[in-house]
C-alpha positions in Angstrom: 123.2 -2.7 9.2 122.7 -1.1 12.7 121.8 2.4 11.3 119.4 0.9 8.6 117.9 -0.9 11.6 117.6 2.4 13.7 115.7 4.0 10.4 113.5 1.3 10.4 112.7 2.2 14.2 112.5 6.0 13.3 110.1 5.3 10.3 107.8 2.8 12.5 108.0 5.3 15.4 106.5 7.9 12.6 103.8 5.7 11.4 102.3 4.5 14.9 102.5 8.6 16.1 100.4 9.2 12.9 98.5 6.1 12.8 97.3 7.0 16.4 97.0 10.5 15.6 94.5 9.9 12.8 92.6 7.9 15.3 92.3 10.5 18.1 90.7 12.7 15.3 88.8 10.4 14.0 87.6 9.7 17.4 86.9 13.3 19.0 85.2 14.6 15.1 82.9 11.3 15.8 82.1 12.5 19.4 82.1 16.2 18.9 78.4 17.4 20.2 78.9 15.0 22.4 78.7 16.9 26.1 80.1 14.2 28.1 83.1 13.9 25.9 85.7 14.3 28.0 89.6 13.5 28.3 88.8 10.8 30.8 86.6 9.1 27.9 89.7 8.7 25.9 91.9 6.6 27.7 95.5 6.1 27.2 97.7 3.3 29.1 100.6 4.1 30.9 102.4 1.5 28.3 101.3 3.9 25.4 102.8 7.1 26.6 105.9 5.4 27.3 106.5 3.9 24.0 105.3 7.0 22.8 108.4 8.8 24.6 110.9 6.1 23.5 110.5 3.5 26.8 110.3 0.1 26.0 109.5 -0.9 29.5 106.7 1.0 31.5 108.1 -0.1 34.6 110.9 1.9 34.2 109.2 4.8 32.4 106.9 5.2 35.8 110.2 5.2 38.1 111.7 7.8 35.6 108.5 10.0 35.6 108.0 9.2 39.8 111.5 10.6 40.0 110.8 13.6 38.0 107.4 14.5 39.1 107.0 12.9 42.7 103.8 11.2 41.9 103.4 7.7 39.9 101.7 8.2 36.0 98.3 7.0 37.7 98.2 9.5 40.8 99.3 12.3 38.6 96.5 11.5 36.7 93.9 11.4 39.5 95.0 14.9 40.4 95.0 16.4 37.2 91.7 14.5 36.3 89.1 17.3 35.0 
Protein backbone atom coordinates (compact mmCIF):
# COMPACT_ATOMS: atom_id res chain seq x y z
CA UNK A 1 0.00 0.00 0.00
CA UNK A 2 2.89 2.52 0.78
CA UNK A 3 4.63 2.03 -2.68
CA UNK A 4 1.22 2.25 -4.59
CA UNK A 5 0.74 5.43 -2.60
CA UNK A 6 4.35 6.76 -3.54
CA UNK A 7 3.25 6.00 -7.47
CA UNK A 8 0.41 7.88 -7.02
CA UNK A 9 2.78 10.82 -5.77
CA UNK A 10 5.15 10.14 -8.77
CA UNK A 11 2.32 10.06 -11.35
CA UNK A 12 0.65 13.47 -9.80
CA UNK A 13 4.13 14.98 -9.58
CA UNK A 14 4.21 14.18 -13.55
CA UNK A 15 1.03 15.55 -14.37
CA UNK A 16 1.24 19.07 -12.42
CA UNK A 17 5.21 19.38 -14.13
CA UNK A 18 3.28 18.91 -17.54
CA UNK A 19 0.12 20.45 -16.68
CA UNK A 20 2.27 23.67 -15.80
CA UNK A 21 4.53 23.10 -18.59
CA UNK A 22 1.71 23.27 -21.12
CA UNK A 23 0.70 26.43 -19.52
CA UNK A 24 4.16 28.31 -19.67
CA UNK A 25 3.90 27.58 -23.49
CA UNK A 26 0.71 28.34 -23.90
CA UNK A 27 1.44 31.45 -22.14
CA UNK A 28 4.84 32.82 -23.78
CA UNK A 29 3.30 31.56 -27.77
CA UNK A 30 0.27 33.92 -26.65
CA UNK A 31 2.72 36.81 -25.70
CA UNK A 32 5.45 36.20 -28.22
CA UNK A 33 5.70 39.81 -30.26
CA UNK A 34 5.07 41.03 -27.23
CA UNK A 35 8.39 43.42 -26.35
CA UNK A 36 7.72 43.76 -22.77
CA UNK A 37 7.49 40.08 -22.26
CA UNK A 38 9.72 39.46 -19.85
CA UNK A 39 10.61 36.75 -17.06
CA UNK A 40 9.45 39.13 -14.41
CA UNK A 41 5.92 39.09 -16.26
CA UNK A 42 5.70 35.47 -15.50
CA UNK A 43 5.71 35.04 -11.99
CA UNK A 44 6.31 32.08 -10.05
CA UNK A 45 5.86 31.75 -6.01
CA UNK A 46 8.34 30.72 -3.86
CA UNK A 47 5.66 27.79 -2.83
CA UNK A 48 5.70 26.60 -6.53
CA UNK A 49 9.32 26.02 -6.97
CA UNK A 50 9.43 24.26 -3.84
CA UNK A 51 6.82 21.78 -4.51
CA UNK A 52 8.24 21.66 -7.81
CA UNK A 53 11.68 20.39 -6.15
CA UNK A 54 9.84 17.88 -3.75
CA UNK A 55 9.34 20.51 -0.52
CA UNK A 56 6.17 20.45 0.96
CA UNK A 57 6.80 23.33 3.22
CA UNK A 58 8.34 26.66 1.70
CA UNK A 59 9.57 27.64 4.90
CA UNK A 60 11.87 25.04 4.97
CA UNK A 61 12.69 25.05 1.23
CA UNK A 62 13.88 28.91 1.74
CA UNK A 63 16.22 27.91 4.84
CA UNK A 64 17.59 24.98 2.65
CA UNK A 65 18.14 27.20 -0.44
CA UNK A 66 19.51 30.41 2.16
CA UNK A 67 21.87 27.81 3.38
CA UNK A 68 23.04 26.78 -0.05
CA UNK A 69 23.12 30.04 -1.72
CA UNK A 70 23.53 32.78 1.04
CA UNK A 71 20.59 34.84 -0.11
CA UNK A 72 16.72 34.08 0.66
CA UNK A 73 14.56 32.80 -2.85
CA UNK A 74 13.29 36.56 -2.94
CA UNK A 75 16.74 38.47 -2.73
CA UNK A 76 18.24 36.02 -5.18
CA UNK A 77 15.68 36.94 -7.27
CA UNK A 78 16.14 40.83 -7.01
CA UNK A 79 19.76 40.29 -7.97
CA UNK A 80 19.25 38.13 -10.76
CA UNK A 81 16.15 40.14 -11.91
CA UNK A 82 16.84 41.15 -15.86
Amino acid sequence: MIASAGQDDARSDSVMNETLYTRIVAFIQQNLADPGLTPNRMPTTIGTVARQWGFTDPTHFSRRFRGAYGLSPPEWRRLNAS
